[in-house]
PyMOL commands that place a pseudoatom at each C-alpha (Angstrom):
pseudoatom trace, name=CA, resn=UNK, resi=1, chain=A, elem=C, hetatm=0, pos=[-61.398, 16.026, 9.651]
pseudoatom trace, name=CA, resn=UNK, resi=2, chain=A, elem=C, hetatm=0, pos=[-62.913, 18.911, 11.933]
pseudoatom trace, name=CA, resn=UNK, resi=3, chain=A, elem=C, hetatm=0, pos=[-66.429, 17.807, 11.352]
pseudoatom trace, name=CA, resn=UNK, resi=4, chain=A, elem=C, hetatm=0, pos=[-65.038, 14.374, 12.563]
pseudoatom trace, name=CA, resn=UNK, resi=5, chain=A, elem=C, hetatm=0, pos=[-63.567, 15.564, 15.736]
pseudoatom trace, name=CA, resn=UNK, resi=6, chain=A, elem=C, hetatm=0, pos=[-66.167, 17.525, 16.264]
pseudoatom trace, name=CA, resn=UNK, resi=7, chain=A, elem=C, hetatm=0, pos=[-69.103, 14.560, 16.123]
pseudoatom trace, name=CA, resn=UNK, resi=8, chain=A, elem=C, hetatm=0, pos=[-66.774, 12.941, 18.673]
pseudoatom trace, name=CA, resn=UNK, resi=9, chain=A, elem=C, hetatm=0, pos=[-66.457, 16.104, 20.678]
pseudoatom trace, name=CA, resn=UNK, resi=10, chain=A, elem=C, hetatm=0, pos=[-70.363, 16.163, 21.102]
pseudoatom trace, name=CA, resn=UNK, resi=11, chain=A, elem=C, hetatm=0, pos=[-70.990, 12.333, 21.077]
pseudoatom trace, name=CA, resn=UNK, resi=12, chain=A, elem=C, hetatm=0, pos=[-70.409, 10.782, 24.508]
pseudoatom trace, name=CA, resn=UNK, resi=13, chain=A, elem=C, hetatm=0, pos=[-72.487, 14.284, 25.935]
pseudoatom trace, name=CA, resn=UNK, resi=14, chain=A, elem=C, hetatm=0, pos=[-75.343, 13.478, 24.017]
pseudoatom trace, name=CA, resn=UNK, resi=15, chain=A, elem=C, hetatm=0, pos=[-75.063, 9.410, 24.543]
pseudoatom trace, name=CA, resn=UNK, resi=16, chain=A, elem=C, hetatm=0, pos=[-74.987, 10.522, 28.795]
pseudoatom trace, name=CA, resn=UNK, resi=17, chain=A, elem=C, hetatm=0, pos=[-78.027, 12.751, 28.066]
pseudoatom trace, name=CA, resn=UNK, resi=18, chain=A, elem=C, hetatm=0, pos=[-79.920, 9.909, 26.435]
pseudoatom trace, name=CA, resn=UNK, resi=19, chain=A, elem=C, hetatm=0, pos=[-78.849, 7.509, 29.067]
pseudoatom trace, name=CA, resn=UNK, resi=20, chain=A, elem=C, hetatm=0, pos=[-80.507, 10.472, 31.570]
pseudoatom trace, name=CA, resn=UNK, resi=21, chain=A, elem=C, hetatm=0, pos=[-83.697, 10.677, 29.755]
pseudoatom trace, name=CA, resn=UNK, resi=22, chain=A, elem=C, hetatm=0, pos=[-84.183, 7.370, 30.176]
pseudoatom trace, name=CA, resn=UNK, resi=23, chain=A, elem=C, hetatm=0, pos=[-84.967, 7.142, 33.708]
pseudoatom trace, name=CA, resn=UNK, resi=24, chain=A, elem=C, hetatm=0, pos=[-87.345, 10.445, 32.976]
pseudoatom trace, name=CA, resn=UNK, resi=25, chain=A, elem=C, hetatm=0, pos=[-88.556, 9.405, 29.888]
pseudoatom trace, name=CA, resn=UNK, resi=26, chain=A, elem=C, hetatm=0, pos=[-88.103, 6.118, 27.800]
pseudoatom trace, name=CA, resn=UNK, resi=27, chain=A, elem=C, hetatm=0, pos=[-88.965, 7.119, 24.105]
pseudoatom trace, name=CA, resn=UNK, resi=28, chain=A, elem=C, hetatm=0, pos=[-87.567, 10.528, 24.415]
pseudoatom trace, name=CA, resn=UNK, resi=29, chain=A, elem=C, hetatm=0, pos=[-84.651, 8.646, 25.470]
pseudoatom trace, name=CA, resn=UNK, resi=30, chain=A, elem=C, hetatm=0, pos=[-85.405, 5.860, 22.249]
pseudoatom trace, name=CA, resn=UNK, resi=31, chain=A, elem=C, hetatm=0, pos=[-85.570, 8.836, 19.994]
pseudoatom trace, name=CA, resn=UNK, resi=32, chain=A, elem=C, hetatm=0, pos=[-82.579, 10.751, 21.252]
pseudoatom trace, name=CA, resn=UNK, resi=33, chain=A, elem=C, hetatm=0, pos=[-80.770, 7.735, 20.323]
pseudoatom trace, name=CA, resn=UNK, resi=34, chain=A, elem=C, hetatm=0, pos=[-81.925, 7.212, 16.622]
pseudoatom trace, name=CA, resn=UNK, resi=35, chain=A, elem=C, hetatm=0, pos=[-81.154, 11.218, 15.667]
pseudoatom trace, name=CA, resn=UNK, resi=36, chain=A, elem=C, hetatm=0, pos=[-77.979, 10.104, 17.630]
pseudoatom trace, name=CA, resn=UNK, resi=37, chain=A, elem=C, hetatm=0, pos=[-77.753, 7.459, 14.861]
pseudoatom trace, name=CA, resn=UNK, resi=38, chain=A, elem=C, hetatm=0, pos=[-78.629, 9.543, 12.014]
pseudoatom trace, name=CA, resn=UNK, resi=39, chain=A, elem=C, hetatm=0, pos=[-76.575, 12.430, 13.267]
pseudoatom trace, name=CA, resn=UNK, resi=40, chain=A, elem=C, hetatm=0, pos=[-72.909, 9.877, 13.066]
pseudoatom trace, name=CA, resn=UNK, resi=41, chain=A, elem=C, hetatm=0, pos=[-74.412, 7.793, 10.153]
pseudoatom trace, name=CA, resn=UNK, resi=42, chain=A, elem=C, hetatm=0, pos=[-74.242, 10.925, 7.682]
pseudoatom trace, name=CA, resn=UNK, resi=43, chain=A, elem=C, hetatm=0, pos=[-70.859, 12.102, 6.412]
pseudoatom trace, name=CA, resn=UNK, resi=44, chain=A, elem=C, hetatm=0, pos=[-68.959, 15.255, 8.142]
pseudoatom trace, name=CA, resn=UNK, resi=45, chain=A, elem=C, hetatm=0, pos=[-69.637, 17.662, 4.715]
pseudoatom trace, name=CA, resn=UNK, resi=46, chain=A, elem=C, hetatm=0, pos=[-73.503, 16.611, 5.068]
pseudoatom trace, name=CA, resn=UNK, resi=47, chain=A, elem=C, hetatm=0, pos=[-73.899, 18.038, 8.632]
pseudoatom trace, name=CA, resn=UNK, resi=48, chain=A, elem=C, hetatm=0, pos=[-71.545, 21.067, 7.981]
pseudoatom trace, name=CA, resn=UNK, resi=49, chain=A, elem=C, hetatm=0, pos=[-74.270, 21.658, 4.857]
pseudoatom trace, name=CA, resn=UNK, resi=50, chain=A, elem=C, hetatm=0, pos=[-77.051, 21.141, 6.711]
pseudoatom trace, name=CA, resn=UNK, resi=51, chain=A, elem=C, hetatm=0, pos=[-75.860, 23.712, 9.323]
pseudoatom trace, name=CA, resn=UNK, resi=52, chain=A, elem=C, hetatm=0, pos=[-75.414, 26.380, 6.992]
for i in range(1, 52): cmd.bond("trace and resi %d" % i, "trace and resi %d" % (i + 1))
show_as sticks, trace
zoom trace
């Protein structure tokens, strides 16, 4: 549940920091949305395990 509220947490920040990049750089911007993809495609544990 904590890695859940947590992907939330972080979410809209990085979805306005994409939307940013965009007007500085378009595939940075492309790119920042696919890992943004990946990152609430895989399951909380998955993440928490990949951090360590």
């Amino acid at each position: 549940m904590r890695a859940i509220t947590r992907q939330y947490r972080v979410g809209p920040l990085l979805y306005l920091a994409g939307f940013l990049l965009a007007f500085v750089n378009v595939p940075l911007s492309i790119g920042t949305y696919l890992l943004l993809a990946l990152y609430f495609a895989l399951p909380g544990s998955a993440i928490d395990r990949a951090r360590g």
